[in-house]
N, C-alpha and C positions, 0 to 999 in steps of 0.2 A: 649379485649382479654378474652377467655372463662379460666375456671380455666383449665380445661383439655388441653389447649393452653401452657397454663402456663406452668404447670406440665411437659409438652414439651421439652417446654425454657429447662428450668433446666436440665432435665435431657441430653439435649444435651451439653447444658456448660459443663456437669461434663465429659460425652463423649470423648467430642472435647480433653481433657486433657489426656486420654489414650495415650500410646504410641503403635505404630503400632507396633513394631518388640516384646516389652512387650505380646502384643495380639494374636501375630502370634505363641507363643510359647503354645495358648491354642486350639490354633485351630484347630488340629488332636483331640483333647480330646473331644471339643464341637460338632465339626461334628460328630464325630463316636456318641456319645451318640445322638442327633439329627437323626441318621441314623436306630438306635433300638428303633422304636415306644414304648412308651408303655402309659396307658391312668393316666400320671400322673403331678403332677404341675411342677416337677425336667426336667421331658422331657420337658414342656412347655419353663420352665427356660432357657434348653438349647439351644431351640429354639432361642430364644430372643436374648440369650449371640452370639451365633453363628451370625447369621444378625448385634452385633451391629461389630463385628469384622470383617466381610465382609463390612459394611459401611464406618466403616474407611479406610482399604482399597479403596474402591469405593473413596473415598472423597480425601484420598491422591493420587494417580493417575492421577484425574481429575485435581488437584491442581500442581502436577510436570508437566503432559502435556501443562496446561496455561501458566506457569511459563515458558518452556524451549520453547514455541511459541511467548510468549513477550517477550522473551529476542534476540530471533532469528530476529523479525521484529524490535525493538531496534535496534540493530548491521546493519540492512540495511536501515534503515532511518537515523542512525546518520550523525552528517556532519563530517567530516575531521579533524581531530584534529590539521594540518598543517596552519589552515585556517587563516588570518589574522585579528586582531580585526578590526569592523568595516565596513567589506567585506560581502558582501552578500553570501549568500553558494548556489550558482549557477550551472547548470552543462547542456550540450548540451544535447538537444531532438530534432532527426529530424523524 
């Protein structure tokens, strides 16, 4: 793995550890600055700050739609909770 890989890593661990609803409360502040161009490192910043609070976003989303999909296909493959031990969990297909 390249150092700049690395440097990745990390800074996503530290990421991951944000709290979304924490970030949500900067996020009118970081867009609107992101929205008033100007040719400076603070804009760049905000740039950044903006995408990574969109990412989390993105990430939690993705992560509640999986979740509430396996849990839904869960619930319709389970077998019967009535079932008797021993008994095969059988059911008519014609």
């Amino acid at each position: 793995m390249s150092k700049i890989e690395e440097a990745l890593h990390k800074i996503a661990e530290n990421i991951l550890y944000l709290d979304e609803a924490s970030l949500m409360s900067l996020w009118e502040k970081y867009k609107t600055r992101m929205e008033h161009f100007s040719f400076s490192p603070d804009w760049e910043k905000s740039v950044v700050i903006f995408s990574i609070i969109n990412s989390i976003r993105v990430k939690n989303a993705i992560f509640n739609e999986q979740m509430l999909a396996r849990k839904a296909t869960d619930e319709t493959i389970s077998p019967p909770r009535n079932r008797k031990p021993g008994k095969p969990n059988l059911r008519l297909v014609k």
